[in-house]
N, C-alpha and C positions, 0 to 999 in steps of 0.2 A: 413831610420832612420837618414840620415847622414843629411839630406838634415831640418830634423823636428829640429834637434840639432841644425844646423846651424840657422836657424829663429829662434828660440827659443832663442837665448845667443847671439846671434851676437850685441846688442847694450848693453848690459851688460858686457860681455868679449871682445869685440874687442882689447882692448890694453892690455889684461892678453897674457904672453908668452907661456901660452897652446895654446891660440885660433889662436896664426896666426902659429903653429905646426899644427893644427886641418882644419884651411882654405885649407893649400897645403896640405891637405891627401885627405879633401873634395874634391879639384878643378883636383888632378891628378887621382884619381877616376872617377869619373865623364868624364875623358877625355880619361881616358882605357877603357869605358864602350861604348863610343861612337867609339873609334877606332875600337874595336870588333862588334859592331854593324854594321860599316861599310863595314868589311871585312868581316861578314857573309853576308849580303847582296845579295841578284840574282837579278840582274837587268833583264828587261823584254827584250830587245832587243839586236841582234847580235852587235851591235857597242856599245852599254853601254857597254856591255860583254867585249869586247876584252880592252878596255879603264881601266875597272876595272882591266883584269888581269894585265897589267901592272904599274899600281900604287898600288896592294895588296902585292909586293916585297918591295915597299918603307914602308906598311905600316906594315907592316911585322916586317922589322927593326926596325923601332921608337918603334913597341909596345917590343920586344927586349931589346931593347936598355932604355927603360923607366923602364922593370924591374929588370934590370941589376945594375940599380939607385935606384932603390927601395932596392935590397938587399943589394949592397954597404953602401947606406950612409943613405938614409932617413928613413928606417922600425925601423934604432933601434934610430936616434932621434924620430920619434912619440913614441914610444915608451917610451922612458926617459920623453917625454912631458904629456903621458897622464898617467904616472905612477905615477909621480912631482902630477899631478890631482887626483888622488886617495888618496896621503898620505896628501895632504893636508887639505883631512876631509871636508870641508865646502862642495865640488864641486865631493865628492866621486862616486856619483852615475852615473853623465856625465862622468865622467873618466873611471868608470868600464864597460859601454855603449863603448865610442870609443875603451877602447883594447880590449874586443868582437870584434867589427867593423874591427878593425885592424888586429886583429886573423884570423877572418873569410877571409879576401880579401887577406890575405897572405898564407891563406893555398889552397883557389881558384884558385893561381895566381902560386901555386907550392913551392913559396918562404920559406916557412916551410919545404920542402922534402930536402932541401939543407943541413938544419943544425940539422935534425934528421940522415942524412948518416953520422953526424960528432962524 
């Protein structure tokens, strides 16, 4: 969905201050989606293998570390970004689409269980 959004609006909204909130939610998706691809991954041979285990602890951290970033600082501006998109009426319906989207990969990602124990 993120990706139909994205062609869809991208030469229309490019300079709107939701769509480049909306780009980095799109592009660091996209980039946790690939790093867990990565790290589930079983390569076929004993040397893949062992090469993997030890870059699956780096990759480990980043994935970590990226949503450590996510719940810090960036979840509640997209947040405010695609909210801003909602009351603005004209663009409601892509707004109410990305905080789905947003909702959804935040509660996948665990980042919702943090501030339900609050």
């Amino acid at each position: 969905i993120l990706h139909l959004i994205h062609h869809r609006n991208k030469n229309q909204h490019r300079r709107s201050h939701w769509y480049r909130h909306f780009d980095i939610f799109r592009r660091h998706v996209n980039t946790l989606c690939s790093q867990i691809t990565t790290l589930n991954h079983r390569p076929p041979t004993n040397l893949e293998r062992a090469r993997k285990r030890a870059r699956d602890k780096d990759l480990q951290l980043q994935i970590r570390q990226r949503l450590d970033a996510w719940q810090d600082v960036y979840v509640a501006k997209w947040q405010h970004a695609f909210s801003q998109l909602v009351a603005d009426g004209r663009f409601a319906v892509v707004g109410l689409a990305l905080l789905g989207a947003l909702a959804e990969v935040c509660e996948v990602t665990g980042i919702t269980a943090v501030f339900e124990e609050v």
